[in-house]
C-alpha positions as CSV (number, residue, x, y, z in Angstrom):
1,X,0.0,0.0,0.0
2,X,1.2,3.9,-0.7
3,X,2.6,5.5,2.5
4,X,-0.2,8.0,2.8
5,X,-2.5,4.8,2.8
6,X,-0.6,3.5,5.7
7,X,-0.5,6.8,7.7
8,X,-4.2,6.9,7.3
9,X,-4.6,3.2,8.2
10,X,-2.5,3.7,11.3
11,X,-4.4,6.7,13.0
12,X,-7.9,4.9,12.2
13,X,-7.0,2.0,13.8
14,X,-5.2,4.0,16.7
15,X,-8.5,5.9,16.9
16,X,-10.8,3.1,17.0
17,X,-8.2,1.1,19.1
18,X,-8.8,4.0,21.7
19,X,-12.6,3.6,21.4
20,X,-12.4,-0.5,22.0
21,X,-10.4,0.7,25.0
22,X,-13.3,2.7,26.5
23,X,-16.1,-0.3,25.1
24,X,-14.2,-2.7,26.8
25,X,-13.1,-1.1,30.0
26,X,-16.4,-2.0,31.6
27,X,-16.6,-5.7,30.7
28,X,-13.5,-6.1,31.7
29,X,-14.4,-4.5,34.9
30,X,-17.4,-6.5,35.3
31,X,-15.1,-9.6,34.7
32,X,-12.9,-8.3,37.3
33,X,-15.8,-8.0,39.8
34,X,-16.9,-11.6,39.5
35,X,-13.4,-13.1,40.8
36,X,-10.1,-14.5,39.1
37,X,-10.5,-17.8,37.3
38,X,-9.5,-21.1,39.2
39,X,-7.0,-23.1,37.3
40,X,-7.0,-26.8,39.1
41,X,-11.0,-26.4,38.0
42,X,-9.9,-24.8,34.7
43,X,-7.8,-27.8,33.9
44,X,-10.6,-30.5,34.5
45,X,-12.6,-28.3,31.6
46,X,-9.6,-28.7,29.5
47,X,-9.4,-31.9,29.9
48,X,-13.0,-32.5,28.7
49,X,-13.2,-29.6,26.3
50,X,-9.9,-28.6,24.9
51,X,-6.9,-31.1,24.8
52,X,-7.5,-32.4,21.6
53,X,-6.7,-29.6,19.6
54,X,-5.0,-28.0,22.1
55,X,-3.1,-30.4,24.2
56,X,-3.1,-29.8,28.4
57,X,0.4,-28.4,27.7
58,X,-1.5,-25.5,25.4
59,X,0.6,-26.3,22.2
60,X,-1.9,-26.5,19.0
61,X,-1.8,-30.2,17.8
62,X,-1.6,-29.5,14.2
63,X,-0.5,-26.4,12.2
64,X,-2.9,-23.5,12.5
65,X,-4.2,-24.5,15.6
66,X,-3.5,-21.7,18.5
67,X,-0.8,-22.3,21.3
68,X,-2.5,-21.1,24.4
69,X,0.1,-21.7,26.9
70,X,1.1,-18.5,28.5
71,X,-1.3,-16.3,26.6
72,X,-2.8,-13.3,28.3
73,X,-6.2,-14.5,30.6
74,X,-7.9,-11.6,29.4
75,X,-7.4,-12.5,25.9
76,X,-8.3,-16.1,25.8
77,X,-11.4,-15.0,28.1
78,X,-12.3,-12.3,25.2
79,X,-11.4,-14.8,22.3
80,X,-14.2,-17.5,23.8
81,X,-16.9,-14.8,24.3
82,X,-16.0,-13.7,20.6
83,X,-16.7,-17.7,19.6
84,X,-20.2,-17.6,21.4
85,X,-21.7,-14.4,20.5
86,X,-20.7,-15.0,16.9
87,X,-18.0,-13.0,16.2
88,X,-15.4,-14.9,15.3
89,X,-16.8,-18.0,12.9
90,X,-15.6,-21.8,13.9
91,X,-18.3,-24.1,14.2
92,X,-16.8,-26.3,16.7
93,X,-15.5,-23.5,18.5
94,X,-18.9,-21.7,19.1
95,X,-20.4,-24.9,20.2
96,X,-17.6,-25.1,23.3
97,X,-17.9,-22.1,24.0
98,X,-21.4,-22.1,24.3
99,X,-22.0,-25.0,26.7
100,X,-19.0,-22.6,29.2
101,X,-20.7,-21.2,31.9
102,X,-19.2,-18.0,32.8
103,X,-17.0,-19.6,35.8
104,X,-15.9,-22.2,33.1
105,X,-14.8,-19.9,30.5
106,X,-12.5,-17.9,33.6
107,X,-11.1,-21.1,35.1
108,X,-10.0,-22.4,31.7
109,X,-8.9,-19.4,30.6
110,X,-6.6,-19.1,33.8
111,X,-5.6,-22.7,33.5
112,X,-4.0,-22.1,29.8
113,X,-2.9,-18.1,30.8
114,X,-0.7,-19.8,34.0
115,X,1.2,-22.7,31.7
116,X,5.1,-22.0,30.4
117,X,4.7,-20.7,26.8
118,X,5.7,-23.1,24.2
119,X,9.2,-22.1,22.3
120,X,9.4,-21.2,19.0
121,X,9.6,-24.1,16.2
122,X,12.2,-25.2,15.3
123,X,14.1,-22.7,12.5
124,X,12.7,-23.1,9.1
125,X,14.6,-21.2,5.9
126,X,15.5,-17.6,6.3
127,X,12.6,-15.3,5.7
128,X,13.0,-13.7,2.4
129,X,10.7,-10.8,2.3
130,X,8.3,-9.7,-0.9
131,X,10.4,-7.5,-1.9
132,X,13.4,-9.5,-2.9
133,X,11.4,-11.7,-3.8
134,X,10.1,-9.3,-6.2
135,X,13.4,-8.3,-7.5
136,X,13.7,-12.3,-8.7
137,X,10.7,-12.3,-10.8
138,X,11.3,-8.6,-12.1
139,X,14.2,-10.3,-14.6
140,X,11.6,-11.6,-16.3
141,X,10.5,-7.5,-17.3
142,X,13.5,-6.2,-17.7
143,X,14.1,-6.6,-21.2
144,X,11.0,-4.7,-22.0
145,X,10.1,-2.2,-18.8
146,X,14.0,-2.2,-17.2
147,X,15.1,-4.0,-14.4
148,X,14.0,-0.8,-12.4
149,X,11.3,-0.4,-14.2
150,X,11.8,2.4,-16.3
151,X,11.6,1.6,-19.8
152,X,13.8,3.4,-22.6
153,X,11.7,1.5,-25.7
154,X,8.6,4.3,-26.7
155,X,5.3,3.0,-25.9
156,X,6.5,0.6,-23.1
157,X,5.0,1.9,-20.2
158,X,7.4,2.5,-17.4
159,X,6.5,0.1,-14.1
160,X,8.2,2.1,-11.3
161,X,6.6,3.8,-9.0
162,X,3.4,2.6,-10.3
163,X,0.8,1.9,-7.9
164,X,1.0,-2.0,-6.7
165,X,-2.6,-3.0,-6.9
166,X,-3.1,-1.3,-10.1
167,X,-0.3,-3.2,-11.4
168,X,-1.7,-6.5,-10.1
169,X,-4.9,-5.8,-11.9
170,X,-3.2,-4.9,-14.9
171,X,-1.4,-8.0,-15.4
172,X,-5.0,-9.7,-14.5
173,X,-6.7,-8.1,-17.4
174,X,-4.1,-8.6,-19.8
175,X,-4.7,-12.9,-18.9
176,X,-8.6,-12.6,-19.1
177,X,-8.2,-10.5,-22.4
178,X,-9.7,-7.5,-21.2
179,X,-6.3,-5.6,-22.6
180,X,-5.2,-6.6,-25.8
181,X,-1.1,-7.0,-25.9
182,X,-0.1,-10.5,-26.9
183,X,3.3,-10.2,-26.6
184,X,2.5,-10.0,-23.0
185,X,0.1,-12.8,-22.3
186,X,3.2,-15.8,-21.8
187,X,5.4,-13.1,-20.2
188,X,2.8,-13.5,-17.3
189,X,0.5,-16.7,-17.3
190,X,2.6,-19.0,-15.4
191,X,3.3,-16.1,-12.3
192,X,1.2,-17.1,-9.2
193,X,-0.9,-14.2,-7.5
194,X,2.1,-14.1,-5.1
195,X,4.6,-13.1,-8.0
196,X,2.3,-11.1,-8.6
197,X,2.5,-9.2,-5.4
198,X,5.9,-9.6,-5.0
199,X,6.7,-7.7,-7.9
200,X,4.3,-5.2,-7.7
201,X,6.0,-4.4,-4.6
202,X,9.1,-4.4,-5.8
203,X,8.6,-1.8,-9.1
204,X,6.3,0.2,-6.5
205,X,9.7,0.8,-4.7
206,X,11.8,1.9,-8.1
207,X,12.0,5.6,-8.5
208,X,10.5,6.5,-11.9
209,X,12.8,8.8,-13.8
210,X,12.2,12.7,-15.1
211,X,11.7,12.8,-18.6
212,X,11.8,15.1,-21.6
213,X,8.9,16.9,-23.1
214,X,7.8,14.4,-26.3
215,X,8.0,15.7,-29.7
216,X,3.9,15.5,-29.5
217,X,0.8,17.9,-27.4
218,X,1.6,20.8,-25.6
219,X,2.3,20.2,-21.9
220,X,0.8,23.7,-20.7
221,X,-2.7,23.1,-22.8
222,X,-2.6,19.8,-21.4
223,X,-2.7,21.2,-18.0
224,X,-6.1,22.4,-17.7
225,X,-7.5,19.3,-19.7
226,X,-6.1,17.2,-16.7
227,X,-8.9,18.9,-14.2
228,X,-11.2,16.0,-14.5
229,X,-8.1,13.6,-13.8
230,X,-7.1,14.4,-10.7
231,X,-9.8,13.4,-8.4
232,X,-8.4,9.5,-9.0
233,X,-5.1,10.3,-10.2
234,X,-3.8,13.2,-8.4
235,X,-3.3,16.2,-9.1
236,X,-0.2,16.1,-11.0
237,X,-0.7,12.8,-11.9
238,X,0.4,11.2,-8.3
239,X,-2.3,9.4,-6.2
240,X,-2.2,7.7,-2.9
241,X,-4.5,5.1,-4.2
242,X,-3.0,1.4,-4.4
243,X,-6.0,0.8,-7.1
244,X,-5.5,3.9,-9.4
245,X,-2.7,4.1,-11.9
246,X,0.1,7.1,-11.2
247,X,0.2,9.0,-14.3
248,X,3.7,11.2,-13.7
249,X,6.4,10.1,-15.8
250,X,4.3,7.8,-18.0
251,X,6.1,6.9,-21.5
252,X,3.6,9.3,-23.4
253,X,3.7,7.0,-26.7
254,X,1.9,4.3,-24.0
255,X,-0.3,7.1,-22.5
256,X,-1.6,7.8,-25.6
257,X,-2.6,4.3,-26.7
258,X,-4.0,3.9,-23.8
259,X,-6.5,6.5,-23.3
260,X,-7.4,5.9,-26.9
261,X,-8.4,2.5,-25.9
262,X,-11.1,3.8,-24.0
263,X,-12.7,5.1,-27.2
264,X,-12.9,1.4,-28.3
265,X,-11.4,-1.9,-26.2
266,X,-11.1,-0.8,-23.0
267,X,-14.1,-0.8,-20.5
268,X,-14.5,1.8,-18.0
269,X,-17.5,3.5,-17.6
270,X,-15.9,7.0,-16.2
271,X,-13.2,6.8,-18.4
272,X,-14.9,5.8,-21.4
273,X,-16.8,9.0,-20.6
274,X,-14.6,11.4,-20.6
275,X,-12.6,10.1,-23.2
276,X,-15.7,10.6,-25.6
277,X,-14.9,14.4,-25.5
278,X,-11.4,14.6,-26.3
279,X,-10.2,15.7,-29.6
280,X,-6.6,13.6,-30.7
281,X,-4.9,16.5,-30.0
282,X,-6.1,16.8,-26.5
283,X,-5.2,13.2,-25.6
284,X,-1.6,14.4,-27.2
285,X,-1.6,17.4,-24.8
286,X,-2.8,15.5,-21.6
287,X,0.0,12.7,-22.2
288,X,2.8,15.6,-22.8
289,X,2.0,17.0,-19.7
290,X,1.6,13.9,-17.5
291,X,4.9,12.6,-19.2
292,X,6.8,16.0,-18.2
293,X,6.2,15.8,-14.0
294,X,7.8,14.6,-11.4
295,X,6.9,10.9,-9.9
296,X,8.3,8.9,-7.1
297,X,7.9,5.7,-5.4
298,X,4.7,4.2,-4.4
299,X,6.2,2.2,-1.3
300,X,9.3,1.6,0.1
301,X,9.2,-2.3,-0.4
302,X,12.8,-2.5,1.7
303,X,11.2,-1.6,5.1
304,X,8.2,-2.2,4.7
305,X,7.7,-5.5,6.6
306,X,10.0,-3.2,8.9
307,X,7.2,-0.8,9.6
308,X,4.7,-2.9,10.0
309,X,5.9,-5.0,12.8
310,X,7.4,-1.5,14.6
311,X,3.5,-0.9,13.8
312,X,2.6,-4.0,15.6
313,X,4.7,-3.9,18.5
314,X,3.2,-0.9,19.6
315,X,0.0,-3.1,21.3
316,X,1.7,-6.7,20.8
317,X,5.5,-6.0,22.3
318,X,5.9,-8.4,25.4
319,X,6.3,-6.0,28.3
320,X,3.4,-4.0,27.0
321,X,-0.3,-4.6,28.2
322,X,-3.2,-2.7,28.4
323,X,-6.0,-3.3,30.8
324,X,-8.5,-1.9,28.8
325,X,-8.1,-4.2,25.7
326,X,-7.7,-7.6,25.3
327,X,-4.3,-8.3,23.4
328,X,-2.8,-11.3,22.4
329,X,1.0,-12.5,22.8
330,X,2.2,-13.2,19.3
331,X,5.7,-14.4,19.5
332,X,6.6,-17.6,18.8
333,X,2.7,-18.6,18.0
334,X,2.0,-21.2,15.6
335,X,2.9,-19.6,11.9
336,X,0.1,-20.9,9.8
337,X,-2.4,-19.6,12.7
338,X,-0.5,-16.3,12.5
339,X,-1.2,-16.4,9.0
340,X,-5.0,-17.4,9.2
341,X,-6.1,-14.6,11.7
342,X,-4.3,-11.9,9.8
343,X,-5.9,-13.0,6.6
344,X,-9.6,-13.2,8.6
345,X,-9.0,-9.8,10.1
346,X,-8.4,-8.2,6.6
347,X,-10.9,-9.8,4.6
348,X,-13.1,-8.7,7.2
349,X,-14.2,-12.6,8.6
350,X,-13.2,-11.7,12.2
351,X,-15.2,-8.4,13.5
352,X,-12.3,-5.9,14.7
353,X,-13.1,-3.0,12.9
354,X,-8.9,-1.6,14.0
355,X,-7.3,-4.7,12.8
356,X,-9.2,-4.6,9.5
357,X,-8.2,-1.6,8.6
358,X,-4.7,-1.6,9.4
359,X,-4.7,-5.8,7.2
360,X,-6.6,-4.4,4.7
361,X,-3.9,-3.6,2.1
362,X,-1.6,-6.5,3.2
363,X,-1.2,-9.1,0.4
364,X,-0.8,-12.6,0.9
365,X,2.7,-12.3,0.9
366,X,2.8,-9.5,3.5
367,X,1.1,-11.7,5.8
368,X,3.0,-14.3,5.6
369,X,6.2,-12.7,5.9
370,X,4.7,-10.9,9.2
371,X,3.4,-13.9,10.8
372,X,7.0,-15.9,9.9
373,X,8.7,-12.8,11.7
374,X,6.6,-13.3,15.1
375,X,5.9,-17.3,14.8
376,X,10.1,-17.4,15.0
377,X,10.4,-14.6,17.8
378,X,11.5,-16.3,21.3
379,X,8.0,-16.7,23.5
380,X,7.0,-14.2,26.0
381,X,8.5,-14.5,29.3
382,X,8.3,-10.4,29.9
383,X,6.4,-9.0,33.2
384,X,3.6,-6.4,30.9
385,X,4.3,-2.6,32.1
C-alpha cells in the first residue's frame, strides 16, 4: 500500500483502538468483579473440552491450531466470548464455548494463561521478504520495462513507481483479455498471485525517472484538460491510491494508446466517458503533460515488513499490556495460525473493525512474511508494564 495509505490506516485503527479501550473497560471491569479464574477447575474443563486440539500443555496439535500456553487470561477470556456471540466464525469453537458457563470460561482461561509458553519451532529457511522476492521475478521484465522499471523503448510503459494494486490488476486483465497486448500474455501466465504481489512491490519501490517533453501535445494546454483527472489520479498525476494508476512520468507514446483505448477496447465507464470528449490532439496534450512531472515511489518495499511489525509492536511487544483491551502475545505462535487470523481480520471474517483496517492492504505475501517474523520470535517470558 502507498505510505499515505498506511499513515491513514494507522491513526484509524489507533482511533478506533482508543474507542475499543473505552467499550471494553467496563466488561473487563465487570469480569474483574466476579473473581479470578480457578485453574486446578480450569484444567478438568480442558481436559474435557480442549486437549484435543490444544493439548493440556497449550501447544496447537496440528498447524494453524492456536498455542494457548502462556497467553494473556484476558485474551483467551475475550477470544471465547467472541466464539459464542458469533464474532469470530468456527463451528466447533462456538459450540464449546457455548456449553461454558461463565465460571468455566475464567477457570479455563486461567488454567492455559498460568502454563510456560511453548518455544518457537524449530528454524525453518531464512525469511526472504516480498520484496526481494520481487526483485527475482522482475528479470523476467526487464528486457521490455527495465530491471527498475523504467523503460527506454517508446510505448513501453514504465513500471516504477506505479501503484502495486493497479499493477496487479493490470497483469490480470491482460490474462482474461480485457487488454489486448499479446506479446505480454506468456510473459505473465505462469506467475502465481504471489509473484504477482511480489513484484508489484518491488517496481512500486523503483523511482521513476524525469523525462523530456515528447515531440507530440503541448504540456501547458494539457494542464487544464487534466482537471477531471485528478480526483483519481492526483493532481499532478500522483495518487495515494493502491488501485488507481500514477500518471507522472508515464512513457507518453503508451499514454496515448492507452487513453485511446477507451474510445474502443477498453471498458470503463468513467473513463470511457470522458474520453468521448477529447479531440486527438487533447489526448496528445494530456499525455505531454503527465509525461513531463515529477513521480516517485509508491512504497518503500525494503522496510516495509519493517514498519509494520514497529506498527505491531506498539500493542503486541511483550512487556506491554493494556488493561482496557484484550491483546494477544504473538511471538513464537504457531505460523500458519498467524497467518489465518491476519488474513480473517483483513478480509473482514473476524469483526475488529482496528485490525481490518490496518490488514486491509496487506497481500498474501505480506502476511506471511509478518506472521514468519513473530511465529520465529523467542515466547513471551516479559512481566507487561
Amino acid at each position: 500500500m502507498t505510505r499515505h495509505l498506511r499513515s491513514v490506516a494507522l491513526s484509524l485503527s489507533l482511533s478506533l483502538a482508543v474507542a475499543a479501550c473505552s467499550k471494553n473497560e467496563s466488561s473487563n471491569t465487570a469480569a474483574g468483579q466476579q473473581g479470578a479464574g480457578n485453574p486446578a477447575a480450569g484444567r478438568v474443563v480442558a481436559e474435557q473440552q480442549c486437549r484435543g486440539c490444544h493439548g493440556l500443555d497449550g501447544k496447537g496439535a496440528a498447524p494453524a491450531i492456536p498455542d494457548l500456553a502462556g497467553q494473556r487470561e484476558r485474551y483467551l477470556l475475550a477470544a471465547l466470548t467472541e466464539y459464542k456471540d458469533g464474532r469470530r466464525s468456527h463451528a466447533a469453537l462456538r459450540d464449546i464455548a457455548t456449553s461454558l458457563s461463565d465460571a468455566d470460561a475464567r477457570n479455563v482461561a486461567s488454567y492455559y494463561a498460568g502454563l510456560p509458553p511453548i518455544p518457537p519451532a524449530a528454524a525453518a529457511a531464512p525469511n526472504v521478504s516480498p520484496y526481494e522476492r520481487g526483485k527475482v521475478v522482475a528479470a523476467a521484465c526487464a528486457p521490455c520495462h527495465g530491471i527498475d522499471g523504467n523503460s527506454k523503448t517508446p510505448g513501453t510503459p514504465n513500471l516504477a513507481g506505479q501503484q502495486p494494486r493497479y499493477f496487479v490488476a493490470a497483469v490480470q486483465e491482460y490474462l482474461m483479455g480485457a487488454r489486448d497486448h499479446a506479446p505480454m500474455i506468456p510473459l505473465v501466465r505462469d506467475m502465481s498471485r504471489a509473484d504477482l504481489d511480489d513484484v508489484a512491490l518491488y517496481f512500486a519501490s523503483q523511482s521513476p525517472i524525469e523525462r523530456a517533453a515528447p515531440p507530440f501535445g503541448n504540456p501547458a494546454a494539457g494542464e487544464p484538460l487534466t482537471a477531471v483527472c485528478g480526483g483519481c489520479h492526483g493532481a499532478h498525476g500522483v495518487g495515494d491510491d493502491a488501485a488507481t494508476p500514477n500518471l507522472a512520468s508515464q512513457d507518453p507514446d503508451y499514454l496515448v494508446r492507452s487513453i485511446k483505448a477507451y474510445r474502443a477496447t477498453r471498458k470503463h465507464a468513467e473513463m470511457q466517458r470522458v474520453v468521448a470528449g477529447l479531440a486527438d490532439k487533447d489526448i496528445d496534450s494530456i499525455a505531454a503533460f503527465y509525461a513531463v512531472q515529477k513521480s516517485r515511489p509508491a512504497e518503500d518495499g525494503q522496510r516495509l515488513i519493517e514498519d509494520i511489525t514497529e506498527k505491531c509492536n506498539r500493542c503486541h511487544a511483550g512487556n506491554i499490556d493494556n488493561p482496557a483491551m484484550a491483546i494477544p502475545n504473538i511471538s513464537a505462535q504457531d505460523r500458519d495460525y498467524l497467518v489465518m487470523a491476519l488474513r480473517a481480520y483483513r478480509d473482514n471474517k473476524r469483526q475488529s473493525s482496528a485490525m481490518h483496517i490496518m490488514s486491509l492492504p496487506y497481500s498474501d505475501t505480506v502476511i506471511d512474511s509478518i506472521a514468519s517474523i513473530y511465529a520465529a520470535q523467542p515466547a513471551n517470558t516479559a512481566k507487561p508494564k
